[in-house]
BADREN-345319 format. One line per 5 residues: their letters; for each residue x, y, z of C-alpha. Coordinates in steps of 0.1 Angstrom, whole numbers. Layout:
A> X,Y,Z | ...;
//
This chain:
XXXXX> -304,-142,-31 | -300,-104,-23 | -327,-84,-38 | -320,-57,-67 | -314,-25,-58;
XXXXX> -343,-12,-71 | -370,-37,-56 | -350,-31,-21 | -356,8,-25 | -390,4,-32;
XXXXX> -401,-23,-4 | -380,6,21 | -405,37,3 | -434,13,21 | -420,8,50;
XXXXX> -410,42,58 | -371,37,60 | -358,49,36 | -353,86,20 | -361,88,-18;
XXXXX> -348,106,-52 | -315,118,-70 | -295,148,-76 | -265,147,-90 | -230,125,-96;
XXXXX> -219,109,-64 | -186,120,-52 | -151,109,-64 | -151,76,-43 | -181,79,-29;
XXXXX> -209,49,-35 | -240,59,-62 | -264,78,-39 | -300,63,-35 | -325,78,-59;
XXXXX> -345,111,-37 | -327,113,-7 | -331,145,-6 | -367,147,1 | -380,128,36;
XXXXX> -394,94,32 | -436,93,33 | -449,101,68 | -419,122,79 | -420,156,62;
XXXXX> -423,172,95 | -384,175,107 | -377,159,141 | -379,185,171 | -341,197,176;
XXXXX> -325,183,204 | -335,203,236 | -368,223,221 | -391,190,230 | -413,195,262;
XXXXX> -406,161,274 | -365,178,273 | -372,200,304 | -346,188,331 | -364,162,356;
XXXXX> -369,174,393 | -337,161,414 | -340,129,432 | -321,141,470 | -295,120,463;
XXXXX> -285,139,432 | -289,174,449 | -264,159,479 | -242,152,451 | -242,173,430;
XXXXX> -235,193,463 | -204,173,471 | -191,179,437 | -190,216,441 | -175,208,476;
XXXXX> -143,186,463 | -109,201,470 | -77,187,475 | -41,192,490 | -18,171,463;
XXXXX> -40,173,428 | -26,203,406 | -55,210,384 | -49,242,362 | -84,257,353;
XXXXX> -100,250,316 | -108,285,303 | -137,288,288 | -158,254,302 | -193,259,288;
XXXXX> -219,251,324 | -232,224,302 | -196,209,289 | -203,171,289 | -178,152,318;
XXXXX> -192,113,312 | -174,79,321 | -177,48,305 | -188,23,331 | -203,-5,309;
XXXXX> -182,-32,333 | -198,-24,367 | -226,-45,373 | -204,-80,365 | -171,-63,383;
XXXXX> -196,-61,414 | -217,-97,408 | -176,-110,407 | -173,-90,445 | -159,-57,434;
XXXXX> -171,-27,458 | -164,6,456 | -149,32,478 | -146,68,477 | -115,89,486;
XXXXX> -117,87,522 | -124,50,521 | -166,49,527 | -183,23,507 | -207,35,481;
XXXXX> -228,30,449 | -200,39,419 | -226,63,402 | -225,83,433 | -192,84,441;
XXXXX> -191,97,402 | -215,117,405 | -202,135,438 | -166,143,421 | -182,165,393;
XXXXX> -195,130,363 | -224,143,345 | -231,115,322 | -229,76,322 | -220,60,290;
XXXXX> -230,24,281 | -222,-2,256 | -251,-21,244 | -246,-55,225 | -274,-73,204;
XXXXX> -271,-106,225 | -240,-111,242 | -244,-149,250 | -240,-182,237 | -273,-209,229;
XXXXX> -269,-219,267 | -272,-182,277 | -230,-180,289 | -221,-145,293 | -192,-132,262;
XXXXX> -178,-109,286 | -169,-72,286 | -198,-67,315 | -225,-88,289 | -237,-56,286;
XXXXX> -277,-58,264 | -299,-36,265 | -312,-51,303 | -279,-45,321 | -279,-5,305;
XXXXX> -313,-6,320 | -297,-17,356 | -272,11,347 | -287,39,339 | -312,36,365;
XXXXX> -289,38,390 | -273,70,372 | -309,83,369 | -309,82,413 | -278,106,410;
XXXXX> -291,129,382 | -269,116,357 | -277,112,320 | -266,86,298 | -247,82,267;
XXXXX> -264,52,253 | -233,38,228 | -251,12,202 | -227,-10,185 | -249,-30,167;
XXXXX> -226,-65,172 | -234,-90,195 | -197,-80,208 | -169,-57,201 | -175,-34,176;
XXXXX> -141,-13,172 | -121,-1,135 | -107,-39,133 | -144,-52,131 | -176,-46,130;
XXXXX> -201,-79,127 | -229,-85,123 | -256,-98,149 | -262,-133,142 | -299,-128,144;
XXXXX> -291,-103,121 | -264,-125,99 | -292,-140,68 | -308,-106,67 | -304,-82,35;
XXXXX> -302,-44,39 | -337,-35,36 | -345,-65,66 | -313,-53,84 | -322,-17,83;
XXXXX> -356,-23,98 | -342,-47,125 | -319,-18,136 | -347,7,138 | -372,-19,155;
XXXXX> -343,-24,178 | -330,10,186 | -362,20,194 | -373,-9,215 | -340,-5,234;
XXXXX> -347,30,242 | -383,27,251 | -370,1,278 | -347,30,291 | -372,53,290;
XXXXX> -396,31,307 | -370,28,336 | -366,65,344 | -331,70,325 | -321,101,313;
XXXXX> -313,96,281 | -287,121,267 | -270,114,238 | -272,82,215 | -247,67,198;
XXXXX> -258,49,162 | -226,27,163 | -192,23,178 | -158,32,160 | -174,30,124;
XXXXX> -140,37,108 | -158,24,71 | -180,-3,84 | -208,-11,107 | -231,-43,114;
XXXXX> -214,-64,88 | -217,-35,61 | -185,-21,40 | -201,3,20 | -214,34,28;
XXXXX> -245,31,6 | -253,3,34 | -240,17,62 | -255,49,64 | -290,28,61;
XXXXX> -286,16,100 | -273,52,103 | -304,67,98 | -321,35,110 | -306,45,149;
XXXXX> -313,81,143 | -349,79,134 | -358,58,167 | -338,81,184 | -357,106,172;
XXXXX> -392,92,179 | -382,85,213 | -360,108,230 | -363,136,207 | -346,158,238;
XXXXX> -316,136,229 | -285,140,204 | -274,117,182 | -238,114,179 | -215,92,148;
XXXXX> -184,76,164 | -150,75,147 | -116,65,158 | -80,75,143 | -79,111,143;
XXXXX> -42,114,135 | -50,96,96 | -48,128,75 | -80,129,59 | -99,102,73;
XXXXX> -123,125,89 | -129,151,64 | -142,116,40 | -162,105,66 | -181,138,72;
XXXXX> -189,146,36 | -203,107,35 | -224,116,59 | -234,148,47 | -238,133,8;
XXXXX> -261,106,25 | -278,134,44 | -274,112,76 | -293,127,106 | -271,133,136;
XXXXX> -260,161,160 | -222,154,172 | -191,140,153 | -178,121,183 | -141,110,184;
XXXXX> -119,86,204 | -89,102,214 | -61,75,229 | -25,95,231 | -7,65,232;
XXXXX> -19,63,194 | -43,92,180 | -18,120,175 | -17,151,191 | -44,177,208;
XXXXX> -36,203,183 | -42,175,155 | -73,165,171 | -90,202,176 | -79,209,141;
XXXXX> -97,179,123 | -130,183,146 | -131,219,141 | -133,214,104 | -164,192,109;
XXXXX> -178,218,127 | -170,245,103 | -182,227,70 | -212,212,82 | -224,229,116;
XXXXX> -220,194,139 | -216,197,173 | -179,176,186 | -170,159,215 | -142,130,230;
XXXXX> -164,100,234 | -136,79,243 | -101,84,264 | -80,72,294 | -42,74,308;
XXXXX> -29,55,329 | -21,54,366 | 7,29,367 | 22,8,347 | 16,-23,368;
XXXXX> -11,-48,360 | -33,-56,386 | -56,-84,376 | -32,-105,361 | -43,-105,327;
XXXXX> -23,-79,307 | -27,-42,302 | -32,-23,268 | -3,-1,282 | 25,-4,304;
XXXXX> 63,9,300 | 84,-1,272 | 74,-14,241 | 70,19,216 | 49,40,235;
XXXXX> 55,79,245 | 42,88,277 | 31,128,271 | 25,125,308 | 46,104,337;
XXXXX> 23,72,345 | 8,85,376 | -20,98,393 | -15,134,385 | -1,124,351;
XXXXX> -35,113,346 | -54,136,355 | -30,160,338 | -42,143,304 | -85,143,317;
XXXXX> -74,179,320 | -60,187,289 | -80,165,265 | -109,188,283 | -97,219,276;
XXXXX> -88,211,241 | -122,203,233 | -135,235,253 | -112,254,233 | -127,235,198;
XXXXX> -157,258,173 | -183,236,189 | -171,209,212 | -193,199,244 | -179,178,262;
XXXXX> -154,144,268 | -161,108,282 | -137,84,300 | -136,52,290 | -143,23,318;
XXXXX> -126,40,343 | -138,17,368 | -126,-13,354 | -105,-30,379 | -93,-63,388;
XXXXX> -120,-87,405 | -90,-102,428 | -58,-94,439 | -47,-129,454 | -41,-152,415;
XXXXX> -52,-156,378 | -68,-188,384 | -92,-171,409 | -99,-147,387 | -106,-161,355;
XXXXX> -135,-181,371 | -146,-147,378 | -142,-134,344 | -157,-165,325 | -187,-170,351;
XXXXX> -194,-135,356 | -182,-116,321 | -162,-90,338 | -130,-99,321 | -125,-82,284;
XXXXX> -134,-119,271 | -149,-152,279 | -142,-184,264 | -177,-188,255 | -173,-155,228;
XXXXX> -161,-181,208 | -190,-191,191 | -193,-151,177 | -157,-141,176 | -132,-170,168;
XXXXX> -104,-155,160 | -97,-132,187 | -121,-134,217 | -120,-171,213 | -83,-171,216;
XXXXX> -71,-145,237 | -101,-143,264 | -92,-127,294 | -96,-100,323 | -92,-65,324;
XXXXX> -67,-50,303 | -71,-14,319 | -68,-16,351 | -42,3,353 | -62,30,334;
XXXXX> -91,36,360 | -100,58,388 | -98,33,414 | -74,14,428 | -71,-23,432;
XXXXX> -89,-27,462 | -118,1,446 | -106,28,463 | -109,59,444 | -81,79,433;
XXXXX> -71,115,439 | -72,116,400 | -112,111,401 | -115,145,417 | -101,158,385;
XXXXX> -139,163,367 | -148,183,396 | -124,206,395 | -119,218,357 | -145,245,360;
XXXXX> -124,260,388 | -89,249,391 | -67,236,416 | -33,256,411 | -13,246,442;
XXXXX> 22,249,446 | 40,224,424 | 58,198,431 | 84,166,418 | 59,140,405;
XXXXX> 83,116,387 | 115,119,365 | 114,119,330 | 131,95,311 | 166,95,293;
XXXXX> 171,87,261 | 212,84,248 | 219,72,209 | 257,64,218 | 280,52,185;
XXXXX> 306,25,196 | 331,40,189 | 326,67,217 | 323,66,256 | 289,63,269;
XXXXX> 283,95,292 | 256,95,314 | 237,126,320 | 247,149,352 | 207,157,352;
XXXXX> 172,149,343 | 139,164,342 | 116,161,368 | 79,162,353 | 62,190,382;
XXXXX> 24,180,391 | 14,212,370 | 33,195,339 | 62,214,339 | 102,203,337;
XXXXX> 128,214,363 | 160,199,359 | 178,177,387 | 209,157,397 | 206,122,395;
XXXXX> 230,95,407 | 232,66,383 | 236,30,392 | 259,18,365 | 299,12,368;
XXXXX> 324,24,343 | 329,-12,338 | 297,-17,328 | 298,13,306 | 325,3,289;
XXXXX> 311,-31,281 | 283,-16,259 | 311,-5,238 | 321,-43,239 | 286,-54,232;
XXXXX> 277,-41,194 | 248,-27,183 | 221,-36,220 | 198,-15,239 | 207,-13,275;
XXXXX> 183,3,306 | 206,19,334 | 184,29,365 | 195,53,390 | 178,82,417;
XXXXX> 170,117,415 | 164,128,447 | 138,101,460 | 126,93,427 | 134,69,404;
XXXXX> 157,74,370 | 159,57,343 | 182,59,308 | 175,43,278 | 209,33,263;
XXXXX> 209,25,222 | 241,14,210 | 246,18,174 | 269,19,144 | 275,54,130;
XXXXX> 248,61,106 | 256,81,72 | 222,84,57 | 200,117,61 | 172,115,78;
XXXXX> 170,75,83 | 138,70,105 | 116,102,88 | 122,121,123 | 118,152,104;
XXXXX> 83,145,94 | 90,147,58 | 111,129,30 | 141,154,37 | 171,131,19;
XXXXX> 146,107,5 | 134,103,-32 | 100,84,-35 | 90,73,-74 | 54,60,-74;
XXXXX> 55,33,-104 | 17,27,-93 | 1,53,-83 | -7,45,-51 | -34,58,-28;
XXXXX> -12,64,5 | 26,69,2 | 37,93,27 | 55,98,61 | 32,92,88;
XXXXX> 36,100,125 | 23,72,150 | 45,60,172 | 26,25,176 | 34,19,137;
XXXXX> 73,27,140 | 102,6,140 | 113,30,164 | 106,70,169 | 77,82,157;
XXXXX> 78,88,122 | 80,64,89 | 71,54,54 | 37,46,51 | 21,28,18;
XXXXX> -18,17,15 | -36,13,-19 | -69,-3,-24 | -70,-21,-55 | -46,-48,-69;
XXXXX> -17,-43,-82 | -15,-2,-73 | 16,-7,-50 | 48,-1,-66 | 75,23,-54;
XXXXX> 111,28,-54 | 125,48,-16 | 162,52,-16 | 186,80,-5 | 222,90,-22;
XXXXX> 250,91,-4 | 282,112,-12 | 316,121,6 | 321,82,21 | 359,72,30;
XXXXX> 370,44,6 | 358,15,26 | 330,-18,31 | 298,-8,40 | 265,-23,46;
XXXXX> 226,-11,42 | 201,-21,64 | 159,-9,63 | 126,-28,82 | 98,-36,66;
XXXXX> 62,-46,83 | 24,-48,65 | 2,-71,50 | -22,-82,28 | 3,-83,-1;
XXXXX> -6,-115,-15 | 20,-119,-45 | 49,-95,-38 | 85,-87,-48 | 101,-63,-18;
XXXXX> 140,-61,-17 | 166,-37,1 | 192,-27,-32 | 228,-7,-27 | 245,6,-59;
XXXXX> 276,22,-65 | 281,48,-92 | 246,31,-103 | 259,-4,-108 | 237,-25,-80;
XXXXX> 264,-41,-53 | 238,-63,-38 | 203,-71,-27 | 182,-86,3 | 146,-95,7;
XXXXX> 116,-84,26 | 85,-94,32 | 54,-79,50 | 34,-107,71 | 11,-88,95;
XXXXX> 10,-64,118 | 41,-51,140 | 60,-76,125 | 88,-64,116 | 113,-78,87;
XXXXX> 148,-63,83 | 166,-62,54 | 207,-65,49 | 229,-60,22 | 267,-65,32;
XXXXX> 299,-62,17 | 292,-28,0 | 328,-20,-15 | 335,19,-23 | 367,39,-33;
XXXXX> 367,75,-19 | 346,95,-43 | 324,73,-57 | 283,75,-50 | 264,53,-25;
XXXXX> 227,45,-34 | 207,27,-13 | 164,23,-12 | 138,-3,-14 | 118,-18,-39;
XXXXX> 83,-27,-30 | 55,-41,-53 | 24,-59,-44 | -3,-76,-60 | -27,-71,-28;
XXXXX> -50,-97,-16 | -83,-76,-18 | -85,-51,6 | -55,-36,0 | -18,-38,6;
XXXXX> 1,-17,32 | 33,-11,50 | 55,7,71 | 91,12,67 | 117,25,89;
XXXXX> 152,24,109 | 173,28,72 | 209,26,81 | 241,25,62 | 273,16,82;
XXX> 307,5,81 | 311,-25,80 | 338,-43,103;
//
């Protein structure tokens, strides 16, 4: 039986873990605050030395190994990478890498190799191309009752030891990244340690503070330089099996407080993913702040493919900075090299599928985006730095999957073992496997480092060569049947210093074939082709002419829309991500927490149609709807012509709604929406819609 509130409280006054007292109305959403915590709980008036003012913070003597590398770093040029300087890098500006995977990619056979081909130790290879910190992932106990590995580099608190005293050798610090989980902690989840699993708040808190700090002491014990740590992974609204921020900010502190004792030279950074949900950060700030939760840097993960843009991202961080003095920093990002999967196992990100590339997927594409995501954060009130995530993450084999998954499952240096099934049935346990960004590292498959790497090394400085063709953008044509597809005389090439210069291209396709799209109805079709010695390709979309305004949101607002909220729901807006659209980049989005708080009418009237049939089309994906009623409706002149249904089952998958047969005589009015209500199923129902379209109909 959990304990009262009020016996918990007082068991945590004794034990030191708690802040005490009350002032004030919690905020408008926000959890009742525990009584006094404004005041410092018994044995901790005195504040906590600021990071850097402790004597034990003095930088440590270099080992020679670090002074020959740090040596080489200042040393690295290069005749092909285009690296346009970051104005105004700070000496100090944090340049880490994720590298949680290495020790079980090497036990599987994987060496490493710098640019001219010499076998080395990865941290010094890092370390020699400008890497001044080492981040690593620690797990509670990564390993089933017979001691078999999860996966993910089975990384406790030992193998962070075995890290981050090799980084120590090259003089670089380490970004220590609690997740408190015995595996992936990440916005989807966040669970609890199974040691942990029986344990109330007041137990858990303590466990996480007895932890954290034995954890560090063993790092300190082993000559790590402990730089910054991380008091959970991704908390997007949870952490360690807690959903409430009354809860979670008790670890919070918990992680800080160790941290504190320890490495009191160190910072103390939150972790938060999803910069491009309007508002998301600004709630989880002033939680933090309202809890009065101790920590130094609001750290963000910053994936293109899906967190928004750079001016987005500076925006949101700078307003932590602003309102509550926190330092900011990327913790997390990576590009790709290639498309191509190396290992076998498949990648995060490849081509296709509803990803934007902001840069070509190529070496100098990425280290065009390491570039940019660093002089974004330069450019932010207060940021310090960024951090590459597992950018040494490569395959274990080139020569088949079988060969490698005995790697993966004997050695955890695939994503996921089989054996994580015991902690995370429903998705380690199902869909174990190897590396799924190996086509995001610095290396190549046979651990050769890329030009890309030199990238870090070069910021402060710059690399501004003479550009040149690094690949050719590609073309998109929205072609109705009714008219000829032309292909484009030209295309950009994407120059190494990011620019566009237009060039002929020579397609492959045949006015035959060209003509048989116009045969083929409403299909997507890829035509390839060469611009100079590079390869072209043009996305072909055939479609019906399309009389609606505005039918995918592509102007970012409701422009031709009317939205009537019967519910009030909490979320009903356009939303740019390009991972949650039907196709482009924009749609409808809808979220509300409690039951029964979804239900909206979207629909569009059309005037000026030639007397005619028509039919209305709209896509519809989401979830956790529990009891619903979602249709697609046409009227004419306001008298309903017909209906279709919808349904939201789950993520990306996506239901289309038709109504046909939509009869009009010239001069009457067309209106077409959706009608969406949920009951919700507890934590909220939500959707996307998208790709509206009224044609004629044939």
């Amino acid at each position: 039986m959990r304990k009262t509130i009020a016996v918990l409280l007082a068991a945590a006054l004794l034990a030191g873990a708690f802040l005490t007292a009350c002032r004030g109305a919690a905020p408008s959403g926000a959890e009742t605050k525990a009584p006094g915590q404004e005041s410092a709980a018994p044995g901790q008036e005195t504040k906590a030395p600021a990071p850097g003012t402790d004597p034990s913070a003095a930088e440590p003597e270099l080992t020679p190994e670090a002074k020959a590398a740090r040596e080489a770093a200042a040393a690295v040029s290069s005749d092909t990478l285009y690296v346009k300087k970051v104005e105004g890098l700070p000496e100090d500006f944090i340049l880490g890498m994720d590298v949680s995977s290495v020790i079980a990619e090497e036990a599987s056979g994987v060496r490493y190799l710098d640019a001219a081909g010499q076998e080395k130790d990865l941290l010094q290879i890092l370390a020699e191309n400008g890497l001044t910190h080492i981040r690593v992932r620690v797990w509670n106990h990564p390993f089933d009752a017979d001691g078999n590995g999860y996966g993910g580099g089975n990384n406790d608190i030992d193998t962070a030891v075995q890290i981050g005293r090799r980084a120590a050798q090259y003089g670089l610090k380490l970004i220590v990244d609690f997740h408190y989980s015995d595996f992936w902690a990440d916005p989807a989840k966040q669970m609890v340690p199974l040691a942990w699993a029986d344990m109330d708040i007041e137990e858990k808190t303590e466990a996480a503070y007895q932890y954290t700090k034995e954890c560090l002491q063993k790092l300190r014990d082993a000559g790590c330089l402990v730089g910054m740590v991380q008091v959970g992974n991704e908390t997007n609204g949870a952490l360690c099996g807690e959903t409430t921020w009354f809860n979670i900010q008790y670890i919070m502190q918990a992680g800080a407080r160790a941290t504190r004792e320890v490495c009191p030279e160190a910072l103390v950074a939150v972790h938060f993913a999803n910069p491009e949900n309007e508002g998301s950060y600004a709630s989880y700030a002033k939680k933090l702040d309202y809890y009065q939760v101790d920590y130094d840097v609001f750290a963000s993960s910053y994936y293109p493919y899906w967190h928004g843009t750079l001016d987005n991202l500076k925006s949101v961080l700078d307003d932590i900075t602003k309102t509550y003095g926190k330092k900011t920093m990327v913790i997390e990002t990576s590009y790709a090299y290639t498309a191509e999967d190396t290992d076998f196992s498949g990648n995060t990100i490849g081509d296709g599928g509803g990803i934007i590339k902001d840069y070509p997927f190529s070496v100098q594409g990425q280290a065009n985006h390491v570039r940019n995501v660093a002089q974004a954060v330069a450019d932010m009130e207060a940021g310090i730095g960024i951090c590459y995530w597992e950018g040494a993450w490569i395959t274990v084999g080139t020569s088949s999957w079988e060969e490698n998954h005995e790697k993966w499952e004997r050695y955890g240096s695939g994503w996921a073992s089989s054996y994580a099934a015991v902690y995370d049935p429903k998705d380690a346990g199902k869909y174990y496997g190897g590396s799924a960004v190996d086509n995001q590292a610095f290396f190549d498959a046979q651990g050769r480092a890329l030009e890309s790497l030199k990238v870090f090394a070069l910021l402060g400085k710059g690399n501004e060569i003479a550009p040149q063709p690094d690949a050719i953008e590609d073309a998109h044509l929205t072609v109705d049947l009714a008219e000829p597809v032309v292909l484009p005389e030209t295309v950009n090439a994407v120059m190494t210093d990011d620019s566009r210069q237009p060039v002929p291209v020579v397609w492959d396709a045949t006015e035959e074939e060209l003509a048989a799209m116009n045969r083929g109805g409403a299909a997507s079709y890829t035509v390839t082709g060469k611009a100079g010695d590079l390869p072209a390709v043009c996305y072909i979309e055939m479609i019906e002419f399309n009389f609606l305004e505005n039918p995918g949101f592509e102007t970012g607002d409701l422009t031709g829309w009317t939205v009537t909220d019967l519910a009030k729901a909490d979320q009903l807006y356009v939303e740019e991500k390009v991972t949650d659209s039907k196709e482009g980049t924009w749609h409808m989005h809808f979220w509300s927490e409690q039951k029964g708080s979804v239900e909206f009418t979207l629909e569009q009237e059309v005037t000026g149609l030639k007397a005619g049939t028509y039919q209305f089309a709209v896509s519809i994906m989401g979830g956790d709807g529990g009891e619903t009623d979602i249709y697609a409706y046409a009227k004419v002149d306001g008298e309903t012509a017909g209906t279709a249904p919808l349904e939201i089952t789950g993520y990306d998958q996506w239901h289309e709604g038709r109504v046909t047969g939509i009869a009009v005589q010239e001069g009457q009015t067309v209106t077409v929406g959706v009608y969406v209500k949920c009951a919700g199923e507890g934590n909220g129902a939500w959707g996307k819609i998208d790709k509206a379209m009224l044609n004629s109909q044939h």
